[in-house]
C-alpha positions in Angstrom: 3.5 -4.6 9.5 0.8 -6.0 12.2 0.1 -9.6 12.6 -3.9 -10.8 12.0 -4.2 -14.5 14.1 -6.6 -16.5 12.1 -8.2 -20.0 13.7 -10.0 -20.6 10.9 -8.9 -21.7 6.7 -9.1 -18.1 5.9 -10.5 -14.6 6.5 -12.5 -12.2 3.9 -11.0 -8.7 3.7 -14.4 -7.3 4.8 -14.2 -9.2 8.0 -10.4 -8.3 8.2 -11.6 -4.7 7.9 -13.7 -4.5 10.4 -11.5 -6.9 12.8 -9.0 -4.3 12.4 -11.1 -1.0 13.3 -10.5 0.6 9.7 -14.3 -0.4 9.0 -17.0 0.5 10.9 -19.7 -1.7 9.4 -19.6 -4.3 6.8 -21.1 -1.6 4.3 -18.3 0.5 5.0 -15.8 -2.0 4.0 -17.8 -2.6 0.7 -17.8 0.7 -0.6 -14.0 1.1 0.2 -13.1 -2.1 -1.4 -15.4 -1.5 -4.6 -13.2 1.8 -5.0 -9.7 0.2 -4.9 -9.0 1.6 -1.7 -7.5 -2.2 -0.4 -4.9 -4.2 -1.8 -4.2 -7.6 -1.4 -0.2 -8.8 -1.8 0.6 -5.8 -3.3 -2.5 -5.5 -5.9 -5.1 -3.6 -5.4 -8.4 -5.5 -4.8 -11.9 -5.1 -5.4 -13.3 -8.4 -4.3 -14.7 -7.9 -0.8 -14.9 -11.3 -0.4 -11.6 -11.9 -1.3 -10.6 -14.4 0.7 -7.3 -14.3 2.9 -5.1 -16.8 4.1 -2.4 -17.4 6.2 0.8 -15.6 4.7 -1.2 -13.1 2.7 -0.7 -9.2 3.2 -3.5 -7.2 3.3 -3.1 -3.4 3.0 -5.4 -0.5 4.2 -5.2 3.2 4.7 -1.6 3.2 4.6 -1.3 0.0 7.1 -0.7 -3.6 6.1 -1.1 -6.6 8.1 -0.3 -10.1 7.3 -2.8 -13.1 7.8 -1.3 -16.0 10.4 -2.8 -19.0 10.8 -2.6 -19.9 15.1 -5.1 -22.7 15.6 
């Protein structure tokens, strides 16, 4: 599992997406999410402005990465 440093209340899973490399473009990261290719603590998500925060697991493309808060 990777680590995700946040300095901020909490990250959307588009903007975690593309943060990561796994989305190009913000459009990418839409269409992937609208077809349940993302899951958020274990459940698959189709919110993609789900927000994340610190503690949550994210999970892509056979990676996951959990969402740290480091101010």
């Amino acid at each position: 599992m990777e680590t995700i440093s946040i300095n901020t209340e909490f990250i959307r899973l588009q903007d975690l997406l593309k943060l990561t490399g796994l989305a190009a473009t913000g459009g990418e990261a839409k269409v992937r999410i609208q077809a349940g290719e993302a899951s958020v603590n274990g459940e698959i998500c189709l919110q993609r402005g789900k927000k994340l925060r610190e503690g949550d697991v994210a999970s892509f493309q056979g990676r996951s990465f959990r969402v740290v808060y480091a101010p």
